[in-house]
C-alpha positions in Angstrom: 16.0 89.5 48.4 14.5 86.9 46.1 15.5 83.0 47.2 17.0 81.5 43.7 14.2 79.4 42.1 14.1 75.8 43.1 16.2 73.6 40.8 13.4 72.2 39.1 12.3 75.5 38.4 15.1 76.5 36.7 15.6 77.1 33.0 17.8 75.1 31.2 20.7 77.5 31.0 22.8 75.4 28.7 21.3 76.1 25.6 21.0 79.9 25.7 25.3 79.7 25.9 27.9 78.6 24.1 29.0 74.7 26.4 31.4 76.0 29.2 34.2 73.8 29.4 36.4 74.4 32.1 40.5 74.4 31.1 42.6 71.9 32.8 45.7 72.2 31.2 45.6 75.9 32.2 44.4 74.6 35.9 47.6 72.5 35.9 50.3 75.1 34.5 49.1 77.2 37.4 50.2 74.8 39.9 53.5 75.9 41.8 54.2 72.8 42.6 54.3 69.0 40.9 51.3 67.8 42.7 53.2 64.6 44.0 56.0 67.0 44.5 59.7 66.8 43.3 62.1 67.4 45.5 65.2 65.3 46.0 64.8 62.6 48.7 65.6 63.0 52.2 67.1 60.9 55.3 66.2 56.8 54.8 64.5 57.0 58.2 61.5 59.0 56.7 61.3 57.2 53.4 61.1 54.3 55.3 58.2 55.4 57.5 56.7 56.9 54.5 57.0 53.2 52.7 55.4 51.2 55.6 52.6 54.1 56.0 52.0 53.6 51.9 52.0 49.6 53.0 49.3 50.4 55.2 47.1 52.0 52.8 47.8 49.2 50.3 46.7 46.9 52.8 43.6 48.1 53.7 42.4 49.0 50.3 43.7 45.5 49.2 41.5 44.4 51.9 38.7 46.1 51.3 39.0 44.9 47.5 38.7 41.9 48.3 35.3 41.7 51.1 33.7 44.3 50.4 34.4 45.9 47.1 31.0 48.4 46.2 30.2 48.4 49.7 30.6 51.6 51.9 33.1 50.5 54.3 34.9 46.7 55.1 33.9 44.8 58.3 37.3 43.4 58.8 36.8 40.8 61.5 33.7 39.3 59.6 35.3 39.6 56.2 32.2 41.4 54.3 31.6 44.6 53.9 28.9 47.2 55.4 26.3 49.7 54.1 24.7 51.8 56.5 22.0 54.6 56.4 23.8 57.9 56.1 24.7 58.1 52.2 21.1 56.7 50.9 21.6 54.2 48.7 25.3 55.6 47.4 27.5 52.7 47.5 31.7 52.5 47.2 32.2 55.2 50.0 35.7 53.8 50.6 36.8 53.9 46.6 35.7 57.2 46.4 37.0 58.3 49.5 40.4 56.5 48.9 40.7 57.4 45.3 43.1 61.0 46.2 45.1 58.7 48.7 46.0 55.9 46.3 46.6 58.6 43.8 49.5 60.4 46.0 50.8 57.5 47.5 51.5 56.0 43.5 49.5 53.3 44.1 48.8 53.1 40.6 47.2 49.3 40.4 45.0 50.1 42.9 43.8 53.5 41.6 43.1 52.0 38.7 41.0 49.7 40.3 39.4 52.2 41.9 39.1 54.4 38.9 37.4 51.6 37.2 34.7 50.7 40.1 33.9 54.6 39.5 33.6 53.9 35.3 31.3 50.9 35.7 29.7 50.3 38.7 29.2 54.0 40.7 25.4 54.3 40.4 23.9 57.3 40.8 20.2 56.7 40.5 19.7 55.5 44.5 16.2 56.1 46.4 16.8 57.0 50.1 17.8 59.6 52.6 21.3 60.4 52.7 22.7 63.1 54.8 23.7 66.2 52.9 27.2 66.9 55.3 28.2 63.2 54.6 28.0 63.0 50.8 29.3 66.2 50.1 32.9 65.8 52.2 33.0 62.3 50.8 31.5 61.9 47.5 31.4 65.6 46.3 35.1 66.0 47.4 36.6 62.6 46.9 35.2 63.2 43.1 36.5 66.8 42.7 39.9 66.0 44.2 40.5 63.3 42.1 39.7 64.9 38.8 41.6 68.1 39.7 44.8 65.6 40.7 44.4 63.6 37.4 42.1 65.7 34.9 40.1 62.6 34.5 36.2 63.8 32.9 34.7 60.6 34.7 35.0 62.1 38.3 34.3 65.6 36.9 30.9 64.4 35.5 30.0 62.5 38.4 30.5 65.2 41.3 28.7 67.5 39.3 25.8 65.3 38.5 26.0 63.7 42.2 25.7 68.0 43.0 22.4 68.5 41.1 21.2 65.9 43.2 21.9 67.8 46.6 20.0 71.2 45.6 16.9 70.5 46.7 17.9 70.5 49.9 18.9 74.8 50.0 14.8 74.9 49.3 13.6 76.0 52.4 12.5 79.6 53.7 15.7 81.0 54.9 17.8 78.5 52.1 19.7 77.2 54.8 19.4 73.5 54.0 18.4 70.7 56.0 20.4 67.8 57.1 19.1 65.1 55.3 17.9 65.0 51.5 16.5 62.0 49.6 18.8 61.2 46.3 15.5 59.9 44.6 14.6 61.2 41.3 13.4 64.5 42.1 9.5 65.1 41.6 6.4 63.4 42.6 6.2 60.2 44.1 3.0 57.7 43.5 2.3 58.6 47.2 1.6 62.0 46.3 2.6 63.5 49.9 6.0 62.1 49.3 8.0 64.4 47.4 11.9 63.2 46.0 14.2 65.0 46.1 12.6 66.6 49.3 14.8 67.1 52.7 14.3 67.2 56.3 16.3 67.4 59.1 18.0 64.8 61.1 15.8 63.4 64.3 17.4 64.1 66.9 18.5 67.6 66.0 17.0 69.8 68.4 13.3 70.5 66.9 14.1 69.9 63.2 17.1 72.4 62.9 20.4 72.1 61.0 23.8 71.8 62.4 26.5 74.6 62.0 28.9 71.9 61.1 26.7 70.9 58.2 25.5 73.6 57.0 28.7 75.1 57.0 30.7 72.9 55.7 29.4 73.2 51.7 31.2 76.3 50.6 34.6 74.9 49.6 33.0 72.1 47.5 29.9 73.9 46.0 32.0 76.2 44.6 34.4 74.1 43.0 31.2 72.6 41.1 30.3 75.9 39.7 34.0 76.4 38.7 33.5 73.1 36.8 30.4 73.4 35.7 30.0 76.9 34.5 26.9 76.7 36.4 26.5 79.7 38.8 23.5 78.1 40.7 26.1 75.7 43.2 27.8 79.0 44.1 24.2 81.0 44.7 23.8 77.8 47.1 26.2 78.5 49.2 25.4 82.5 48.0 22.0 83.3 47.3 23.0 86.6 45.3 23.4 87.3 41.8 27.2 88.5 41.0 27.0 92.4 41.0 28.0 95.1 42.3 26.2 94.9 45.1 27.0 91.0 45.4 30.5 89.9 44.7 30.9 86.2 43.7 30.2 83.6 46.0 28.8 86.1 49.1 27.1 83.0 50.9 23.3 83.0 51.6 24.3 81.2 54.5 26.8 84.0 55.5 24.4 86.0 55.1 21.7 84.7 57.9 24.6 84.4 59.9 26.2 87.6 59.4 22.3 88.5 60.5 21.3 86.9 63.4 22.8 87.5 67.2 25.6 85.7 68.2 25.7 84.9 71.9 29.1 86.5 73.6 30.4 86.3 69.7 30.1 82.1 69.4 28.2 80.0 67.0 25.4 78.4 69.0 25.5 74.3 67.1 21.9 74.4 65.8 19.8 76.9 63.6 16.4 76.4 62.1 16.2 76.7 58.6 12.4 77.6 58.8 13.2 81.5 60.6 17.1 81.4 60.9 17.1 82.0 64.4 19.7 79.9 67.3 17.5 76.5 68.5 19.4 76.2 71.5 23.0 77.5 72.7 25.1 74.6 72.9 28.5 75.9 71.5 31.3 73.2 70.4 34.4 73.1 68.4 34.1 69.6 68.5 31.3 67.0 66.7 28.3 69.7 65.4 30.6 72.6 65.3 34.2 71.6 64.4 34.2 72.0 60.3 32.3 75.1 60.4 35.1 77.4 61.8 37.6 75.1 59.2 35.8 76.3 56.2 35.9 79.9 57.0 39.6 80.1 57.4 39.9 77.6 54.2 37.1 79.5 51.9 39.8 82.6 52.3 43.0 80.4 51.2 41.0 79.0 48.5 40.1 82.3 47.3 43.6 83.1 47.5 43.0 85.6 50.2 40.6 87.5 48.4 37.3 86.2 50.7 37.6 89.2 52.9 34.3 87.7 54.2 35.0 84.7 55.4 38.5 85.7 56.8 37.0 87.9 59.0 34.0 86.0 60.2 36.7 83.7 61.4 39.2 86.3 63.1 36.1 87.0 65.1 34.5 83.6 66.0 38.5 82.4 67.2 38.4 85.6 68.7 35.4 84.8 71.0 36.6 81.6 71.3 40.1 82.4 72.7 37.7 84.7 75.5 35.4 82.0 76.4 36.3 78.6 76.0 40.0 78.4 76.2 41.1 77.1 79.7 43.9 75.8 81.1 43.8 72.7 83.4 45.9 72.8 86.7 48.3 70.6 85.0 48.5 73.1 82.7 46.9 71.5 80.0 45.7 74.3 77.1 42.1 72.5 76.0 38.9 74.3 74.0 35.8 73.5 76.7 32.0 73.3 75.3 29.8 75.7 76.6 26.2 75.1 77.3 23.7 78.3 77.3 27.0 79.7 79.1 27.8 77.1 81.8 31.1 75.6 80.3 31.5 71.7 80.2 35.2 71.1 80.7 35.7 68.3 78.0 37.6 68.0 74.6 36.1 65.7 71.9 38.8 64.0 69.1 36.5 65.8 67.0 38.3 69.0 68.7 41.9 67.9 68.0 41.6 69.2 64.3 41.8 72.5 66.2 45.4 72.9 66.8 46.2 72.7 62.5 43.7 74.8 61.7 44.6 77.6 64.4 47.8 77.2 62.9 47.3 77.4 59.1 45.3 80.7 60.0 48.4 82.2 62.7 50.6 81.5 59.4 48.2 84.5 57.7 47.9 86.9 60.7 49.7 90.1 61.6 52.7 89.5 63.5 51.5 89.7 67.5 48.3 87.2 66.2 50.2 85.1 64.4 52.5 84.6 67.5 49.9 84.1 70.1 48.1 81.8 67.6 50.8 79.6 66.4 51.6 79.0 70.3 47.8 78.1 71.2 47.9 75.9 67.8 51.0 73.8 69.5 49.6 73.9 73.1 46.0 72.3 71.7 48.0 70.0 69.9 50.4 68.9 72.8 47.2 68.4 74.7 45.6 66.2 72.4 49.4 64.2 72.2 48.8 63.9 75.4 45.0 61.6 75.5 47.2 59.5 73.4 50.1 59.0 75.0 47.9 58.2 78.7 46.6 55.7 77.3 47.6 52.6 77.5 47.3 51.3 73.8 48.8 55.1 73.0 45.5 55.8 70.5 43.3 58.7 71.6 39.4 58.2 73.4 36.7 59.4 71.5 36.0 62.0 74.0 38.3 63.1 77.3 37.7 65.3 80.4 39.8 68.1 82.7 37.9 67.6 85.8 39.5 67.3 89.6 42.2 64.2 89.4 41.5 63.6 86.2 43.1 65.1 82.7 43.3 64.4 79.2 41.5 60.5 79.8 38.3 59.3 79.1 36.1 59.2 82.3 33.1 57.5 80.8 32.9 54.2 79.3 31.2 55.7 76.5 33.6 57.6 75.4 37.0 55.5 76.0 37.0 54.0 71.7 38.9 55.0 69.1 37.7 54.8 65.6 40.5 55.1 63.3 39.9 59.3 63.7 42.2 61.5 61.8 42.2 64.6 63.7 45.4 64.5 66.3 47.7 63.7 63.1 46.0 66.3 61.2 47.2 68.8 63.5 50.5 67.0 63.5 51.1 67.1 60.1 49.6 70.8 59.8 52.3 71.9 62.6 54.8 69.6 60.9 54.6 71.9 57.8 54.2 75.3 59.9 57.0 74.9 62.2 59.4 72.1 61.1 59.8 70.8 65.0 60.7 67.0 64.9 58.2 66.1 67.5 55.3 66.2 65.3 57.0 63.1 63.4 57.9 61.2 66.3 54.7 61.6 67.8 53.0 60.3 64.1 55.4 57.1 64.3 54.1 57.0 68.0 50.3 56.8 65.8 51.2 54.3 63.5 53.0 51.7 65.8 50.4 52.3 67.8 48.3 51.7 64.8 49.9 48.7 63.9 50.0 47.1 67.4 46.0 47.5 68.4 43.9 48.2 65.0 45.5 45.9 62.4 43.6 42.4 62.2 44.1 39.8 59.6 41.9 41.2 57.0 42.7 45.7 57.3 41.8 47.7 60.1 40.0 47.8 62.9 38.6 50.6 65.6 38.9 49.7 69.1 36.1 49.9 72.0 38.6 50.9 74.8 41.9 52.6 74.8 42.8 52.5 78.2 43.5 48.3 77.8 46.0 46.7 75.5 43.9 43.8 75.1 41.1 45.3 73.2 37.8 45.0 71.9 37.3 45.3 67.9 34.8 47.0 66.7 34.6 45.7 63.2 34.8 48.6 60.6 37.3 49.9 58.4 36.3 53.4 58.4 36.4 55.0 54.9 37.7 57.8 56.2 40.9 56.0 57.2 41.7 55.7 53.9 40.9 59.0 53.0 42.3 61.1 56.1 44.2 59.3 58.9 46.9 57.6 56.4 46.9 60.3 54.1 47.9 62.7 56.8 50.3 60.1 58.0 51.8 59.7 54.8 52.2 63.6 53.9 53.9 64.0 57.6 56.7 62.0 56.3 56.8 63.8 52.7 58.6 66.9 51.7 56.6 69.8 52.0 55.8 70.2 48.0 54.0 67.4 47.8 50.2 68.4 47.5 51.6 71.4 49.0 49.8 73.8 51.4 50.6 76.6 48.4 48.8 75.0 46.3 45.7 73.1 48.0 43.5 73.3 50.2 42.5 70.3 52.2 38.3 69.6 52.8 37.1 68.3 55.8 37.2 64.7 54.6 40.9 65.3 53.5 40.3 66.0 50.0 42.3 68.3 48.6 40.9 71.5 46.6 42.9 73.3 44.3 43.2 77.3 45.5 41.8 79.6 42.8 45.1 81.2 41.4 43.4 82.4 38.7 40.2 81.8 36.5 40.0 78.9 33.7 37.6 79.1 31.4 38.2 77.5 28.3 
């Protein structure tokens, strides 16, 4: 089968067709719910959590307005704001990633200083290597979430012209893209062996593969730019094959080398080259490298509103070998996902992980009856377990990483992995089992998260991770994360809403937090 020409390549479609323009008003009257919901109010216990969780977000944005406005993220203790390497040369990763946030809370002020930053000052014409992964969760969905939430054009034209940007990374010989891509104007470069627009993969991925959790975590968002756009090509992307027969919409090319190549005892080995689409090495993880990979096969089938048959089943399978292999129970009788390393298993849990327990939920809510069962009660053991490297601790805020060996459960053992950097995973899954099953605990434990929160991570000027949760006098590390803003209060804040708001009906949320609209129907103008 025929790779899709490279982008440059292409033809200029547009002409030969009548402009596509995709129908919002339709797109909003297919909406079951009011997006910020509308159901009367509840006890004044959770309004009033919900109001100081809101305070919070104003806070930090307010904060971040102020030092580091146009930067990526706010260094709180120094009062300025930081940059970093990973979106090359993309600047205003927290507007962009708060901009959805702001928008549900009815923050209206600050959206529309958001909004604004995004109308005059969001350049897209950077030089230098961003990763793919990063600017798509952020950027790509950040944008689309926001126009879908407000129907405004100026996020609509940016994700999709922020999109064209990232196809030259699908052009290598399997079209599994490579981790890092350079933003530049695409074409030649006076140094004529450096080619714009060209990608390669991240250092210190084994021999210059790509990562499952990257690659694999494109499909919700490149097909939402094709539904905006008009333009199959984001879609062929993430699906290499013309619509047909033969090739139903949005069959990914990258399913497709997966669907092809051998799968070790059923699992997803963390690295693939993108040269022969064969497994680099067989470190398997539902954690950092792994985690969003499994999430977007589950979510690809809501979004589709259950009609991905694909990607449903692909990920009945892969939690199916997971259940078999990696699931352990500690002699505490702790319920933890291990890592497994060319099948010797390393008993530790990453925060990364903790996502687990909502996801293995929101797919038990799908299953037949004796799944859904076994599913929903793995979901709430997961999730218990990662309570429970909060609550030993003694600032009651997770480690980045924690352990189930002899003496030791559910704590950081090494020094290196006892921070906590604002991560949104453990109230993800609280909120997620919150909606699913209605049991109190998942809001007390949240409060638990934002007093906790508010005790070790506020400073004077926003937020702050912390170098070692295991001492209640600790370190700062000195970065607002922007996905704070974008996940970890958002999930916060929608554990203490009613259910309809940005309801689980109605969106689906990416891996950044973003929420996607599920394709109820198709609107074309």
């Amino acid at each position: 089968e025929g790779r899709a020409q490279p982008a440059s390549g292409a033809p200029p479609a547009r002409e030969t067709r009548a402009p596509f323009r995709f129908d919002y008003e339709r797109f909003r009257r297919s909406l079951r719910h009011p997006v910020r919901g509308g159901r009367p109010g509840e006890d004044p216990e959770t309004r009033a959590r919900r109001m100081k969780i809101k305070e919070m977000m104003k806070f930090a944005w307010d904060n971040y307005k102020q030092y580091a406005l146009g930067k990526n993220e706010l260094r709180p203790l120094t009062k300025n704001g930081h940059i970093g390497n990973m979106f090359g040369g993309l600047r205003g990763a927290t507007v962009i990633d708060a901009l959805d946030t702001l928008y549900i809370m009815e923050l209206e002020e600050e959206f529309q200083e958001a909004k604004e930053w995004v109308e005059k000052s969001f350049d897209l014409n950077v030089n230098g290597e961003a990763s793919l992964f990063e600017v798509n969760i952020r950027y790509i969905g950040g944008l689309l979430a926001t126009y879908y939430l407000t129907g405004e054009e100026v996020f609509k034209s940016k994700a999709l012209e922020l999109g064209e940007k990232l196809l030259p990374a699908f052009n290598t010989p399997t079209g599994i893209p490579r981790g890092v891509i350079n933003l530049g104007r695409q074409g030649t470069h006076p140094h004529k062996h450096f080619l714009c627009g060209m990608s390669w993969s991240w250092g210190w991925a084994s021999a210059g593969s790509s990562i499952l959790a990257e690659f694999g975590t494109l499909h919700l968002e490149f097909l939402h730019l094709s539904e905006l756009s008009g333009n199959p090509v984001f879609a062929e992307k993430a699906s290499n094959s013309q619509p047909g027969p033969l090739h139903p919409p949005g069959v990914m090319n990258i399913r497709r080398v997966l669907n092809r190549v051998e799968k070790p005892q059923g699992l997803y080995p963390n690295f693939l080259s993108p040269v022969t689409g064969s497994w680099v090495q067989h470190h398997v993880s539902i954690g950092g490298l792994g985690d969003s990979f499994y999430e977007y096969l589950i979510k690809s089938w809501l979004m589709s509103d259950k009609k991905d048959s694909e990607a449903k089943k692909m990920y009945d399978d892969a939690l199916e070998a997971i259940e078999k292999h990696l699931v352990k129970k500690s002699a505490g009788g702790l319920t933890y996902i291990a890592e497994w390393r060319g099948g010797i298993l390393d008993h530790k849990m990453g925060h990364l992980a903790c996502f687990s327990g909502g996801m293995i939920a929101l797919g038990a809510e799908h299953a037949a009856q004796e799944r859904r069962q076994r599913h929903m009660e793995l979901a709430a053991e997961i999730t218990s377990t990662c309570h429970e490297s909060y609550a030993r601790s003694d600032t009651k805020l997770g480690p980045e990483a924690f352990r189930f060996d002899a003496g030791s459960e559910a704590m950081a053992t090494r020094l290196s992995e006892r921070y906590y950097i604002l991560r949104p995973e453990v109230v993800e899954s609280y909120m997620y089992l919150w909606r699913l099953t209605h049991d109190p605990k998942y809001r007390h434990w949240g409060w638990e998260v934002v007093k906790a929160l508010e005790k070790h991570c506020r400073v004077e000027a926003g937020f702050s991770g912390i170098r070692d949760v295991y001492t209640t006098t600790p370190t700062h590390d000195n970065m607002q994360q922007s996905f704070f803003l974008a996940e970890t209060l958002k999930y916060l804040y929608l554990l203490f809403c009613e259910d309809d708001v940005l309801s689980l009906e109605d969106w689906v949320f990416n891996t950044e937090a973003h929420p996607l609209p599920i394709n109820h129907t198709d609107f074309k103008a």
